[in-house]
C-alpha positions in Angstrom: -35.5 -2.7 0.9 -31.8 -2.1 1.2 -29.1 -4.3 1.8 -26.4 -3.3 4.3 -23.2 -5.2 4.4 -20.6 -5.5 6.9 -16.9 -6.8 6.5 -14.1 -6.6 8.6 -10.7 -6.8 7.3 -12.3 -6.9 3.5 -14.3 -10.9 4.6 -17.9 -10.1 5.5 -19.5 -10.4 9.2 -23.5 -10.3 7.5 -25.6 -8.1 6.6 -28.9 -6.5 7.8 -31.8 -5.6 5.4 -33.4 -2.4 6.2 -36.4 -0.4 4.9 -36.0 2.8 6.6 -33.8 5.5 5.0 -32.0 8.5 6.8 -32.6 6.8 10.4 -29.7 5.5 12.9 -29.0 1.8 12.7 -26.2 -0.3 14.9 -25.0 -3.5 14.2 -23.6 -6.0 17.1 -20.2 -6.8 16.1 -18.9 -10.2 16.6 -15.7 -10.7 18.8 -12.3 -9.8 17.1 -8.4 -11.0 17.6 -6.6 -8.3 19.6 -5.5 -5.7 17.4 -5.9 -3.5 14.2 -9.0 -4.0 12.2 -11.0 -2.1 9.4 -14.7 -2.2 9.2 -16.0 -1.5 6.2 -20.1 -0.8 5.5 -22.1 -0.3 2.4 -25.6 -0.4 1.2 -26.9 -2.2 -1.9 -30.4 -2.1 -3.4 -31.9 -3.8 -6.7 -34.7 -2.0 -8.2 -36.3 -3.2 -11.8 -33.3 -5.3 -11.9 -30.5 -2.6 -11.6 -28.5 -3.1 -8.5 -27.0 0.0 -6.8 -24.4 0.5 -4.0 -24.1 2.9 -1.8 -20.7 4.9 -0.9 -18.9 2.8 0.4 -18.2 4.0 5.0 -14.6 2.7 6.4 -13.6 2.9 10.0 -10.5 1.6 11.4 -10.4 0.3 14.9 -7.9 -1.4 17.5 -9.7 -4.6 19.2 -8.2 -4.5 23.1 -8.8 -7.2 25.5 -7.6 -7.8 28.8 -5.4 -10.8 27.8 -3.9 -8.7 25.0 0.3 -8.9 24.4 1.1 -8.0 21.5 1.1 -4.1 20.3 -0.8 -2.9 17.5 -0.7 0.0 15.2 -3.2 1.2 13.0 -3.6 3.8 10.2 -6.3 4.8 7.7 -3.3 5.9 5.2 -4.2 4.5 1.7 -2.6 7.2 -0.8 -1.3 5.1 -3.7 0.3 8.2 -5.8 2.3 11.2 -4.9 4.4 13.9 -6.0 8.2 13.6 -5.0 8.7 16.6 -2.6 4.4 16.6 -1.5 3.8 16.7 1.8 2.3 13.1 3.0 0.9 13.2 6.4 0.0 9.8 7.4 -2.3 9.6 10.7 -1.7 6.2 13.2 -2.4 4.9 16.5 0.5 2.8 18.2 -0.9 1.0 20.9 1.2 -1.1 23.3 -0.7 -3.1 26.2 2.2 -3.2 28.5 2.9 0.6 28.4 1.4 3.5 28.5 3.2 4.9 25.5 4.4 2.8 22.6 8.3 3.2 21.0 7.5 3.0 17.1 9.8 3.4 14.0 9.4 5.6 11.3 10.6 4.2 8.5 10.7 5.6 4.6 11.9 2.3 2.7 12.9 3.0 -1.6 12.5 1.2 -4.2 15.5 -1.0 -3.8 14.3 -2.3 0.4 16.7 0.3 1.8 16.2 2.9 4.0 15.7 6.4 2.8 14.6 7.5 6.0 14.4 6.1 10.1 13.3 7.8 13.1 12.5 6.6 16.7 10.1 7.7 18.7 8.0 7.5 21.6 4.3 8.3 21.6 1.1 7.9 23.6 -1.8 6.5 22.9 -3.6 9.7 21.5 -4.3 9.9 17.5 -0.6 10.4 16.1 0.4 12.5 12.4 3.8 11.6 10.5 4.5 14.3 7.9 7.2 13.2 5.6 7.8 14.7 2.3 11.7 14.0 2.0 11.6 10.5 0.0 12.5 9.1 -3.1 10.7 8.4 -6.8 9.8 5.3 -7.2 7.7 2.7 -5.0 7.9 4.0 -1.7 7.0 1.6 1.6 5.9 3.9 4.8 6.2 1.9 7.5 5.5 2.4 11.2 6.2 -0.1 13.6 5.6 -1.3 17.4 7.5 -4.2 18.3 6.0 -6.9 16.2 2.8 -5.0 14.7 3.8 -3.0 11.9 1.8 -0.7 9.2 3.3 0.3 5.7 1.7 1.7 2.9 3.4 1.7 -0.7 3.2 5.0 -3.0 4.3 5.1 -6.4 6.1 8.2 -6.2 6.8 10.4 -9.4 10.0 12.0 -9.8 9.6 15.9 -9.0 9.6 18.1 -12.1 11.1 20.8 -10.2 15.1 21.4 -10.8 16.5 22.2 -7.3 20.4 23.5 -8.1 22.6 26.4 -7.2 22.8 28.9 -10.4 26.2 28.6 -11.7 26.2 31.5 -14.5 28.4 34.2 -12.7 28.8 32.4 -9.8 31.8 33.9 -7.4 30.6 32.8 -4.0 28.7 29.2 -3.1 28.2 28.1 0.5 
């Protein structure tokens, strides 16, 4: 007999025991507020006093209701560590209830709460990709926002190794 757990937003719904193994299972979720949410599911099973868990299955969704207002924005983005100069390419979903596309704000905040980086844009409602790799070292906030739902993520970035300068012995000509 195995354990299954559920948990939304990292506080658990229940949990189901099961005997099978290999076969489809589905579990009735209960009523969420309107907006971004991460389901989380895992198995656990104690044998001889040893308890196991399972990998551990995360799926992010956006709860929608008719009376929703409010956009939302979700993301599965959890890289804590990069590379200054890597290529980060963080996948989101704006959703705005009153439009059919969403304006968002791209936003690459440093180590100090300033900008580095801010673009507008316009989307749909279609899976979205932001690929940034100009920011700075340090701890790095990547934000998206849609009105009054927002999404950041902060990476501690190391300082590239790489020494990007014009070669100066012999120089006669630099543009």
């Amino acid at each position: 007999a195995k354990t299954v757990h559920f948990l939304m937003d990292g506080t658990e719904l229940g949990s189901e025991v099961v005997q099978s193994s290999g076969r489809s299972r589905s579990y009735a979720l209960p009523a969420q507020a309107d907006g971004a949410h991460r389901l989380t599911a895992y198995a656990e099973v104690t044998e001889g006093g040893v308890s196991v868990a399972s990998n551990t299955l995360q799926v992010g969704m956006l709860w929608v209701s008719p009376t929703m207002s409010a956009p939302a924005v979700l993301s599965n983005f959890a890289q804590a560590e990069a590379k200054q100069g890597e290529i980060l390419t963080i996948p989101y979903i704006a959703y705005d209830p009153q439009a059919e596309s969403a304006a968002i704000i791209l936003e690459v905040i440093g180590e100090d709460g300033t900008a580095a980086r801010t673009q507008s844009l316009t989307v749909d409602r279609t899976p979205q990709a932001w690929a940034v790799h100009d920011y700075p070292a340090g701890a790095v906030t990547f934000k998206i926002t849609c009105g009054s739902a927002a999404f950041s993520q902060v990476v501690q970035v190391s300082e590239s190794t790489e020494t990007i300068a014009p070669i100066e012995d012999a120089l006669v000509l630099c543009f």
